[in-house]
N, CA, C and O of each residue as an XYZ file, in Angstrom:
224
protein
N      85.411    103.428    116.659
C      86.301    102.726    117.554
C      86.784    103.722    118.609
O      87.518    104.687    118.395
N      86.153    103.262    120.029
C      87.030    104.451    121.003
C      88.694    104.127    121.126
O      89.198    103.090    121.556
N      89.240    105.077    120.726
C      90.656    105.367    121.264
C      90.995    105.179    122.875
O      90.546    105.813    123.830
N      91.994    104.027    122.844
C      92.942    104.168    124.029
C      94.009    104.453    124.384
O      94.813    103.744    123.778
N      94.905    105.686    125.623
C      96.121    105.175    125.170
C      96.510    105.350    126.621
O      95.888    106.017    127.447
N      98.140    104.344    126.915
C      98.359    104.242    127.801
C      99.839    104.849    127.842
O     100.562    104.879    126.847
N     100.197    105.312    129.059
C     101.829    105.556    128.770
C     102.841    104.498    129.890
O     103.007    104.683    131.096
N     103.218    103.757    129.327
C     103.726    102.974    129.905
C     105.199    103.146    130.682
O     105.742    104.069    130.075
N     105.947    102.766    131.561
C     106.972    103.078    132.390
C     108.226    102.270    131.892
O     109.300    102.663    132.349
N     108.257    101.240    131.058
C     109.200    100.063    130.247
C     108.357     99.382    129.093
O     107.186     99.280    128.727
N     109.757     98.932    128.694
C     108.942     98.269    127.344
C     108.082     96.754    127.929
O     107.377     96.226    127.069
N     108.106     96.285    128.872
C     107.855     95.015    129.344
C     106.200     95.688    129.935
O     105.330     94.820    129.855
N     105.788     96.782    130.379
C     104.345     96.530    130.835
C     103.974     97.194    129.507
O     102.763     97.228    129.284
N     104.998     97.872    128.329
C     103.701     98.249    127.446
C     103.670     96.953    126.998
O     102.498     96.654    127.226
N     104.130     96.091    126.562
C     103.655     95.120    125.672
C     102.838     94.208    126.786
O     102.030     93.456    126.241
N     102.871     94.118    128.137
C     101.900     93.341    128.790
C     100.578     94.289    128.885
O      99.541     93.715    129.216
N     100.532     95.362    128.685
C      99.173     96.167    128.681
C      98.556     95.749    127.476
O      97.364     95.481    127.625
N      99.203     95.546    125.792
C      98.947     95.678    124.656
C      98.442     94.301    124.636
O      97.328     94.113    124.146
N      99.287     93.054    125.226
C      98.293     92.247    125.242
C      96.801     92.277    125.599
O      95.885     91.890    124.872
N      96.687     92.863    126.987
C      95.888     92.611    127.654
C      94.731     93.432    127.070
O      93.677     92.825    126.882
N      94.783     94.520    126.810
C      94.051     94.843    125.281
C      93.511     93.673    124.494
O      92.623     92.905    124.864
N      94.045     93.654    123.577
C      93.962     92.521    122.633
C      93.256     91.625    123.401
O      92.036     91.788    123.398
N      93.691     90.740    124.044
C      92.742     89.413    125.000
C      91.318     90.037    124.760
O      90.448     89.591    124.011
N      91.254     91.255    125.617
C      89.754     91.633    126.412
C      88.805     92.332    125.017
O      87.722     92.890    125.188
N      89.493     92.154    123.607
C      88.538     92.305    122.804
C      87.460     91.283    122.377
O      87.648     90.073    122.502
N      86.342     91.802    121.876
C      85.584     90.661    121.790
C      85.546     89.983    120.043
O      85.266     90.773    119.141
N      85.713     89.156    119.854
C      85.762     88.809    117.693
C      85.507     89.786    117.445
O      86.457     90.505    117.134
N      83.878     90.509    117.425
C      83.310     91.682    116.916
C      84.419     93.186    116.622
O      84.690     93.931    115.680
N      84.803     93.023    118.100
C      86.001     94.255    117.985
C      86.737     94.102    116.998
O      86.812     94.910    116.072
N      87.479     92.858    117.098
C      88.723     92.490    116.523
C      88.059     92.246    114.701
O      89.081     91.863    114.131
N      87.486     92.266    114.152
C      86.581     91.868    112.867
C      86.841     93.602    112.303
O      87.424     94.073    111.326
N      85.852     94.403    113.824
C      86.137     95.740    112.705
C      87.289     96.676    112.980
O      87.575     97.557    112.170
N      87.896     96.520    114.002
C      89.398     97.132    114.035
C      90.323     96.495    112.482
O      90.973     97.240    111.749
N      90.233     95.652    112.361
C      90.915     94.746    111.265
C      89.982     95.674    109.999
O      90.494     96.699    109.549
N      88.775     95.268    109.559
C      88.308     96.239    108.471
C      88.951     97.761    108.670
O      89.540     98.261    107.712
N      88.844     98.431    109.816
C      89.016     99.706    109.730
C      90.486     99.844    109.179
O      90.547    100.464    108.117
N      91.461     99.474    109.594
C      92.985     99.175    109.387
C      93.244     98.690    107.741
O      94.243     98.975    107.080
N      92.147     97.938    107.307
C      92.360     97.214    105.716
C      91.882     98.656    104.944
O      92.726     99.059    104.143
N      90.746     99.434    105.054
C      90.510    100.347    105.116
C      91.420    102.086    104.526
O      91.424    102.906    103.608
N      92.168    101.722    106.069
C      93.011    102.872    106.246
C      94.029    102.551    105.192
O      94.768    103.482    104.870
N      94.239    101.077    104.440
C      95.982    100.751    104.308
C      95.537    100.783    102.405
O      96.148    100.977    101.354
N      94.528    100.557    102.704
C      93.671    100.127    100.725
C      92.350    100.788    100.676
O      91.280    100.179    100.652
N      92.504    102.181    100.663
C      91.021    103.213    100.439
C      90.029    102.617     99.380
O      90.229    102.613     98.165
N      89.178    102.228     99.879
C      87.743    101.632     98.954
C      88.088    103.047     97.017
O      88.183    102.763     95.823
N      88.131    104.019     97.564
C      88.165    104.726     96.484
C      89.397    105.609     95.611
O      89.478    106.741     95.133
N      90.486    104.137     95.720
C      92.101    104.357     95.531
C      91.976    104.193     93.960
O      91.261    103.281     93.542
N      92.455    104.802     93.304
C      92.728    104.360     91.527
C      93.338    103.243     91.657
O      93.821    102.870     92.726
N      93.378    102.619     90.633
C      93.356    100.436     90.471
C      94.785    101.567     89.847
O      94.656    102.668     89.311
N      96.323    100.677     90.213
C      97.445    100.909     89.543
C      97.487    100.185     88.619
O      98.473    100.235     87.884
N      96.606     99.428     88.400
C      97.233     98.118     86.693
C      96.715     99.191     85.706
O      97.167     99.191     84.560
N      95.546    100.351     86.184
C      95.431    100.766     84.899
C      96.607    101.903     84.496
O      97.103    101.895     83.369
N      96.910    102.643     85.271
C      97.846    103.263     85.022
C      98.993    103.180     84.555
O      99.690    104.057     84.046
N      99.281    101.627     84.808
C     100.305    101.068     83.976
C     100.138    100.418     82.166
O     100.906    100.236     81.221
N      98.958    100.277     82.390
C      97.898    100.169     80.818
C      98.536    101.467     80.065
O      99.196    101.338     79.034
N      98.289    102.682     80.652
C      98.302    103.874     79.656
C      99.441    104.406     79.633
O      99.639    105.509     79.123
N     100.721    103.396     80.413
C     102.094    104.088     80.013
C     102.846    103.760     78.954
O     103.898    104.361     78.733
């Protein structure tokens, strides 16, 4: 995913830039930005906590 960033002058054009982002993605983008983020938040190779609670 290329990185963007903008520095905005008020809070009113960052969030009209952040839209406008968002809009100009295409599903595809938006499909793997979303995996990458599920990803980042729940590591494919995280220890399962129910077991750890098994062996207390």
């Amino acid at each position: 995913m290329k990185r963007v960033a903008n520095k905005a002058s008020s809070h009113e054009e960052a969030r009209r830039w952040d839209i406008e982002q968002q809009v100009s993605m295409t599903p595809e983008e938006r499909l793997r930005a979303a995996r990458e983020l599920k990803e980042r938040a729940f590591p494919s190779d995280a220890k399962d906590v129910r077991a750890w609670h098994r062996s207390a």
